[in-house]
PASE-428426 format. One record per residue: residue in one letter; x, y, z of N, C-alpha, C in turn. Coordinates in steps of 0.1 Angstrom, whole numbers, plus 5000, padded with zeros to 4 digits. Each point is the difference from the previous one (the first is absolute). Layout:
AXYZXYZXYZ;...
% end
This chain:
X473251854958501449974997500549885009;X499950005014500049905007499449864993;X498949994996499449924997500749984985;X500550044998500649974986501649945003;X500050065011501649875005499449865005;X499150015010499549885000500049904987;X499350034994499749934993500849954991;X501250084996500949964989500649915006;X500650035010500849935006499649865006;X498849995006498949905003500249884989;X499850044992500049924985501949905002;X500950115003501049955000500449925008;X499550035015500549945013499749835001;X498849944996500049844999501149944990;X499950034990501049934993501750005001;X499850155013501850025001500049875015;X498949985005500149895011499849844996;X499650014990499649864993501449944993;X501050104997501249964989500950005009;X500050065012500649995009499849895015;X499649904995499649955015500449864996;X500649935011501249884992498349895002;X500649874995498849944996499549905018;X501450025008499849945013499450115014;X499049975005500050075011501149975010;X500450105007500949975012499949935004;X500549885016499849975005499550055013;X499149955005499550025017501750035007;X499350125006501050015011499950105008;X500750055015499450035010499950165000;X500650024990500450144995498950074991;X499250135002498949964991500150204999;X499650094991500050134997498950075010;X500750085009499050025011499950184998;X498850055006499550124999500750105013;X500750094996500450115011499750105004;X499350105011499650075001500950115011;X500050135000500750065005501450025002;X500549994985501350034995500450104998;X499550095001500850135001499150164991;X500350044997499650154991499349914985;X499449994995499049984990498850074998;X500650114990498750144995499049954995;X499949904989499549954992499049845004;X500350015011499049885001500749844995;X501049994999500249894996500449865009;X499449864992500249895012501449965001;X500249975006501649945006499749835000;X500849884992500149885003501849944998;X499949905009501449975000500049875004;X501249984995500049804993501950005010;X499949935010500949925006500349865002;X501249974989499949844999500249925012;X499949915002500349905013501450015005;X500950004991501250045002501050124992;X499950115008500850094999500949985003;X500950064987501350015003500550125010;X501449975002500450125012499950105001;X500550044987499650134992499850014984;X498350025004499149984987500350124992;X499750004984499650074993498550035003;X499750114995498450065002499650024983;X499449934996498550064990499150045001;X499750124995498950034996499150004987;X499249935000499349944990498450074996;X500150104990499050074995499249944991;X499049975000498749984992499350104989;X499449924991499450094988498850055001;X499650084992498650045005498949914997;X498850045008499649875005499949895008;X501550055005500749855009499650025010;X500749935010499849985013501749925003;X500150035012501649955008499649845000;X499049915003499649885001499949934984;X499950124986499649974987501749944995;X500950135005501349984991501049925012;X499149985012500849915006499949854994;X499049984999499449854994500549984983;X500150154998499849984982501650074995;X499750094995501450064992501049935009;X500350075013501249985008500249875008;X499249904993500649925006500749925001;X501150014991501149945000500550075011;X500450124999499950105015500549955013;X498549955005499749915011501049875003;X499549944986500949895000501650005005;X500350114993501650045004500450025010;X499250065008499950045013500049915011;X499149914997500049845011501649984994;X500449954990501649964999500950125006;X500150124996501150065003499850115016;X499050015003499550025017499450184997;X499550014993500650154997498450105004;X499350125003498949995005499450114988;X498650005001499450044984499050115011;X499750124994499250095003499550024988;X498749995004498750014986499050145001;X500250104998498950124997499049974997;X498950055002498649944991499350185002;X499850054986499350094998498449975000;X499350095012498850005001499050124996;X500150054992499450094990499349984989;X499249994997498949984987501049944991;X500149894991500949984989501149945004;X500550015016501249915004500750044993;X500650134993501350034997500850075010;X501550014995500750105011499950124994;X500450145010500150074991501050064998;X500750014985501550074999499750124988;X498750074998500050074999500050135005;X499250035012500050145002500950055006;X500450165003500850015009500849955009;X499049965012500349955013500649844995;X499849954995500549904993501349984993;X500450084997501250044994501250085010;X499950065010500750065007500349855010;X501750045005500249915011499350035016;X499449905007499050015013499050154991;X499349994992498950144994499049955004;X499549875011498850005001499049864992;X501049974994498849894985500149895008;X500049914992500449884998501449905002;X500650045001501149974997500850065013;X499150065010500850075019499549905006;X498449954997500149865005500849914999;X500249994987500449845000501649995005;X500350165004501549995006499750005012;X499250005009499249985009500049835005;X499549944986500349895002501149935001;X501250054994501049944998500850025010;X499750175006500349985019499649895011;X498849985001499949925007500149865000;X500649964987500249845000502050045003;X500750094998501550035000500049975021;X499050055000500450035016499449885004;X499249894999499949875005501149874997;X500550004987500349904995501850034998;X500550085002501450024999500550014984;X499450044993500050014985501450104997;X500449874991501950104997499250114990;X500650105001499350154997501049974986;X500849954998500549994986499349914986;X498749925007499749934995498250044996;X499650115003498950064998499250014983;X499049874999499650084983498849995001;X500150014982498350045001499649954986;X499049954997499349904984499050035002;X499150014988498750035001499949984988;X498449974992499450024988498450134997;X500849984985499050124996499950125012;X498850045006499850105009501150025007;X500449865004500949965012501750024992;X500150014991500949994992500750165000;X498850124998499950074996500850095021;X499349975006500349995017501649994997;X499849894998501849934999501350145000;X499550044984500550094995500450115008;X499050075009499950105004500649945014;X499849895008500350005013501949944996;X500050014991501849984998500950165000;X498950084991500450114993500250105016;X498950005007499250085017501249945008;X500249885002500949955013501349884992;X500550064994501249974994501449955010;X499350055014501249965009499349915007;X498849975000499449855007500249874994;X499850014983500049944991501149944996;X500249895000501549984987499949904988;X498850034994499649924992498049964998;X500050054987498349974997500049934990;X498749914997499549884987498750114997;X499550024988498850134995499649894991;X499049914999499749944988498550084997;X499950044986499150074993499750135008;X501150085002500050164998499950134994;X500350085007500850104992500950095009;X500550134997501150025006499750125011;X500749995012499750065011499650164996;X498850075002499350154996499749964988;X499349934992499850004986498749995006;X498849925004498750055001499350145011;X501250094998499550075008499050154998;X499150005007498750054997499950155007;X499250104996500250135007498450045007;X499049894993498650015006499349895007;X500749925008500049905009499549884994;X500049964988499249904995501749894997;X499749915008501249874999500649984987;X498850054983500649934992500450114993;X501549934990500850094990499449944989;X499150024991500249964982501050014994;X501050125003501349994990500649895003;X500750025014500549935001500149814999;X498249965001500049875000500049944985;X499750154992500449924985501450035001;X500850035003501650004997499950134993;X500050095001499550134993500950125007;X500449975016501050055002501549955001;X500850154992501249884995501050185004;X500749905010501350125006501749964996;X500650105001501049975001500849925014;X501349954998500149925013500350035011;X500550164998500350085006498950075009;X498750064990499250015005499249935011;X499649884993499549875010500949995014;X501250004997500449995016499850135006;X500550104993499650135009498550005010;X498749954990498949965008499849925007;X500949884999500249915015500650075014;X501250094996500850115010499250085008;X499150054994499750115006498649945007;X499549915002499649875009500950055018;X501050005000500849975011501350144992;X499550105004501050074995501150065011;X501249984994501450035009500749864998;X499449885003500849904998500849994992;X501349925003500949964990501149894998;X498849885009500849884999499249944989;X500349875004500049914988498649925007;X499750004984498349914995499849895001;X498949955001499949815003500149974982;X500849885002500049914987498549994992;X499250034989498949954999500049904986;X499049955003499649894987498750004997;X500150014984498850024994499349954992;X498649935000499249884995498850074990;X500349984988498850054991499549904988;X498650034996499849884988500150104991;X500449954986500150084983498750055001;X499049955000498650014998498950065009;X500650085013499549995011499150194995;X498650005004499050114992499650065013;X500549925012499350125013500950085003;X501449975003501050065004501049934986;X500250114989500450034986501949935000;X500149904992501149935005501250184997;X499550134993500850054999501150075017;X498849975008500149985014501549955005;X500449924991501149885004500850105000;X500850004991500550114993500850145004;X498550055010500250125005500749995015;X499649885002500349925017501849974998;X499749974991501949974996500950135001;X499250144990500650075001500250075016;X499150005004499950085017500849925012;X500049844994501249955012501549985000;X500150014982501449964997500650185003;X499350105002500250125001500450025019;X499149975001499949995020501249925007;X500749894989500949935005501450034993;X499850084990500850084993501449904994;X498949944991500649864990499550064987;X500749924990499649964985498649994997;X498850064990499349974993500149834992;X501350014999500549874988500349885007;X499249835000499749955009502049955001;X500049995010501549874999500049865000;X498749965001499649894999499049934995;X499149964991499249964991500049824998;X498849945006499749855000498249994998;X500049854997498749965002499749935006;X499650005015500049885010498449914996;X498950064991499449924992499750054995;X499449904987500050044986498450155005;X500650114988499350105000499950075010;X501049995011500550095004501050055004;X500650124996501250095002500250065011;X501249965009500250025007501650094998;X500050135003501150145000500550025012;X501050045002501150045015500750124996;X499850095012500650114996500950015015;X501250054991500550085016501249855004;X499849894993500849865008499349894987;X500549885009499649884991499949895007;X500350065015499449855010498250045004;X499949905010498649955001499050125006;X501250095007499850155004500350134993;X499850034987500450124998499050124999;X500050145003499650115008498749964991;X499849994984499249974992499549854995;X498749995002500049874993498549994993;X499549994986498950014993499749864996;X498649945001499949864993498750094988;X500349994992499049974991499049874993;X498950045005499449884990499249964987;X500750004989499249994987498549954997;X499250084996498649954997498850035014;X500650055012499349965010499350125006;X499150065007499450125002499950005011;X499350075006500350025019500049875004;X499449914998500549865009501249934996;X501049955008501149974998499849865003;X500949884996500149864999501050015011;X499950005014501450055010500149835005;X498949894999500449915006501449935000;X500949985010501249934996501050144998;X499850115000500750114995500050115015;X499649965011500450125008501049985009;X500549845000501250045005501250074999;X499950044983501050114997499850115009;X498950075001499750105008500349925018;X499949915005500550025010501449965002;X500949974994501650034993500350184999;X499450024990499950154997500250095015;X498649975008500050055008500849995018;X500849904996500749955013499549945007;X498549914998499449975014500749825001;X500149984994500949865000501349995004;X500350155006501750015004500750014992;X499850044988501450004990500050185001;X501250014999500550155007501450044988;X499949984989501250044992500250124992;X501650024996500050104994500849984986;X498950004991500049954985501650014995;X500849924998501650044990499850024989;X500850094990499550024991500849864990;X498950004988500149884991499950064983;X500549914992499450054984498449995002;X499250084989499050014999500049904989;X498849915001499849924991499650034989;X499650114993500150034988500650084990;X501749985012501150084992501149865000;X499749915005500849865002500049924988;X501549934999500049934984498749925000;X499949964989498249954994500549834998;X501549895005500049875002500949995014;X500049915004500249985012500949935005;X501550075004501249945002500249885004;X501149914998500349895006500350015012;X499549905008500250035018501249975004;X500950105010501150045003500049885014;X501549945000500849905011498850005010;X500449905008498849995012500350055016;X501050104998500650095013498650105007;X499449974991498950185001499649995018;X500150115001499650055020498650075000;X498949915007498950084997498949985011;X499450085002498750015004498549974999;X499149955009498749984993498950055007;X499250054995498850045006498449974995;X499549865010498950004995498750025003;X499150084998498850045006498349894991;X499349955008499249924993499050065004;X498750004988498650035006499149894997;X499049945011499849854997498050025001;X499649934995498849994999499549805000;X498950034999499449835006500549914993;X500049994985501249894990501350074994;X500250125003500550084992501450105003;X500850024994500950155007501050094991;X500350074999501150084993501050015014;X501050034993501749995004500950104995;X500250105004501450084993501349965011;X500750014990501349995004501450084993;X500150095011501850074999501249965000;X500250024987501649964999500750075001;X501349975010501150165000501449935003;X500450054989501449974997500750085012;X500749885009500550075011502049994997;X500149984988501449974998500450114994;X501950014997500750084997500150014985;X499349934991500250004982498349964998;X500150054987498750004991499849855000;X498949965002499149894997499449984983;X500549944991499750014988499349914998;X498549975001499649884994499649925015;X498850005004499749915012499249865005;X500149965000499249905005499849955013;X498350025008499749985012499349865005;X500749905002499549945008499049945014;X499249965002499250015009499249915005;X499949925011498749885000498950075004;X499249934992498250075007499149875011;X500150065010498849915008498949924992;X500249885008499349874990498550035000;X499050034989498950014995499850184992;X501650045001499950124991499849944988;X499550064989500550024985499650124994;X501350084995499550084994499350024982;X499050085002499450024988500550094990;X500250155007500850074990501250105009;X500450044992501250115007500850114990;X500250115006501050124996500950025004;X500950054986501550065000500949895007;X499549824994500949934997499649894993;X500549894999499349924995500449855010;X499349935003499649885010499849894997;X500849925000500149834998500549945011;X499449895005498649954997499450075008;X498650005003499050045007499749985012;X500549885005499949975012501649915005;X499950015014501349935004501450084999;X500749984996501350024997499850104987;X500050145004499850124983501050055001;X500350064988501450094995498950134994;X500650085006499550154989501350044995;X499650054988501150064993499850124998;X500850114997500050174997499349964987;X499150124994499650024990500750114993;X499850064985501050074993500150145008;X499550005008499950175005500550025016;X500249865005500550015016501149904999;X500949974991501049915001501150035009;X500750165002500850085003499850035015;X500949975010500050065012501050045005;X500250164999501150055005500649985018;X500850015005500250005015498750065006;X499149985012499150085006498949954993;X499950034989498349974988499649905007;X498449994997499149975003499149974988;X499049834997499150044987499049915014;X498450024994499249934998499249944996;X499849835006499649924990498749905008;X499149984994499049925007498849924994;X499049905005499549914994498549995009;X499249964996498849975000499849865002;X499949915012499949855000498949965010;X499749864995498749975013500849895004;X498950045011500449875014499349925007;X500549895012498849915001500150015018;X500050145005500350025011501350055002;X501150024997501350005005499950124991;X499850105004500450154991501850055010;X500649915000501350075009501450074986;X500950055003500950054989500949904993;X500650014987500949905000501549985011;X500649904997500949995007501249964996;X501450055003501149904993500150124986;X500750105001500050134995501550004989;X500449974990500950004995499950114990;X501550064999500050114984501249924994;X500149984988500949934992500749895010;X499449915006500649925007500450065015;X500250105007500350025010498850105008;X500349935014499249975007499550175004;X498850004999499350185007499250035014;X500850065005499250085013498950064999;X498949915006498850074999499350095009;X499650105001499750115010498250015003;
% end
């Protein structure tokens, strides 16, 4: 049976590193993913690596970055996560990498010991690990997460569900949901579960995250959840179930409050909020199977996850698919507003989201955002507005579903553009003509 996870998953693990690995290698630099030994209690045998950028911030965010099976901490440092990395030299933040050393390189979140909080598995290491990088580096304990794929995905789930008060926020791309592969005769794999065959209530599913860490009764890390339509190792019905067990644990809506496509064929859902942070956040991807197309796409997840410093708390907004269907004429040019822009930049290339928040006393009807872009931007494409011209001097306009900004509200809107070196933010921030404080 062992040998039957290997292998399935084997099959899956190159192509989730090959769709995920941007087309530039990093740059040289003095900072390089080094090997740790004698970190603390680890039952299981597992290696300890850790990635310190050249410049740390004061007080860093901590990652922990889980690998698929098959992998290696050197595999999803270089490959899936490395936008990751990249983020990390920019925003100072420090990366702890697990590396399962057991036959097959999976973690294990099925057996027992695996599933209880400190029970012994997998997962008392790698809190292990997350002690001893807290106690060197001055890591704000508010800023603690955790991403991983597939295997590592699957970790995610469970090290969110186990230490809910270390955590304040996890990325799961190609999961399933915390105790769903869990096994009674020590063998790592679930068949139900990996075809999507187990299906709970949401109530249920959190109850089996609870009782992980039972007595607790604060509040759960934000999670975000990454699946392909098409995905046959881990059953996209997987998604699904992951939705129901965290919008349950954060004790939000099933029903998204927020619905976009930040690119074509994929659906992106918010539950719980409608800014860049809400408790819930699912990307779906049409057509796609365990390997995901993430190039250009994980700095949502380090937005999501706070490691870029954005620290907010979502206002509430119309849902865009209860909003009139044309798009109001834009109201006087008084509007009082805010801006927030987070960029993720690669060798020619970058995405950009940007927050708009109506910091005035009356509704915003109808907007238009002004903006200069650093000379050798042009953007290619963009969501949830529309953008003339391309480069230089752009205006975005609300689209039929974000035209409306109540006092407080908040929408998001962003673009896809390449560059010729200068990946910096735009500058010169206007809403209907009046000038915006950018944060």
């Amino acid at each position: 049976m062992k040998r039957r996870l290997r292998v399935v998953l084997a099959a899956a693990a190159l192509p989730l590193v090959v769709a995920s690995t941007l087309l530039a290698t990093r740059p040289a630099a003095a900072a390089s993913l080094t090997r740790v030994t004698g970190f603390g209690t680890n039952p299981t045998n597992l290696n300890m690596y850790l990635y310190v950028p050249d410049r740390v911030a004061a007080r860093p965010a901590l990652l922990v970055l889980v690998h698929y099976c098959t992998g290696s901490a050197s595999g999803v440092f270089n490959g899936a996560g490395h936008d990751f990395v990249t983020a990390a030299d920019r925003y100072g933040y420090v990366i702890v990498v697990p590396e399962a050393t057991r036959d097959g390189k999976c973690f294990d979140v099925s057996t027992p010991a695996a599933l209880r909080r400190d029970g012994g598995g997998d997962s008392t290491g790698i809190m292990s690990m997350v002690a001893y990088a807290r106690q060197r580096y001055n890591v704000d304990p508010g800023r603690i997460v955790v991403a991983g794929f597939s295997s590592g995905a699957m970790m995610t789930n469970v090290l969110a569900a186990q230490y809910p008060d270390v955590f304040s926020a996890a990325s799961a791309f190609s999961g399933v949901p915390a105790g769903c592969f869990a096994t009674t005769g020590g063998s790592l794999w679930n068949t139900e579960c990996a075809h999507g065959q187990i299906t709970k209530t949401a109530q249920q599913w959190g109850d089996q995250a609870r009782a992980m860490y039972p007595g607790y009764t604060g509040r759960y890390p934000r999670m975000q959840l990454w699946h392909g339509s098409t995905d046959t190792t881990l059953a996209y019905a997987n998604f699904g179930e992951e939705i129901k067990q965290w919008t349950n644990l954060n004790g939000v809506s099933q029903t998204p409050s927020f619905t976009d496509s930040p690119r074509s064929g994929v659906t992106r859902t918010r539950y719980g909020g409608t800014g860049v942070q809400p408790r819930v956040e699912g990307f779906s991807f049409a057509g796609y199977g365990h390997s995901l197309p993430l190039d250009g796409m994980l700095g949502y997840a380090v937005t999501f996850l706070g490691l870029d410093g954005t620290n907010v708390t979502p206002s509430p907004s119309p849902s865009p698919r209860s909003s009139p269907s044309s798009s109001p004429s834009p109201s006087g040019g008084s509007s009082a507003c805010r801006i927030s822009a987070t960029v993720n930049a690669w060798n020619n290339g970058l995405t950009e989201n940007i927050t708009i928040t109506n910091t005035g006393s009356s509704t915003i009807s109808g907007w238009s955002l002004a903006f200069t872009l650093p000379g050798g931007q042009t953007i290619t494409n963009g969501w949830n507005a529309t953008y003339s011209p391309t480069s230089g001097q752009v205006t975005a306009k609300n689209v039929s579903y974000n035209g409306s900004l109540t006092p407080g509200a908040s929408t998001e809107i962003g673009f896809q553009a390449t560059h010729t070196g200068n990946a910096a933010k735009p500058t010169a921030f206007t809403l209907n003509g009046a000038v915006c404080a950018v944060s």
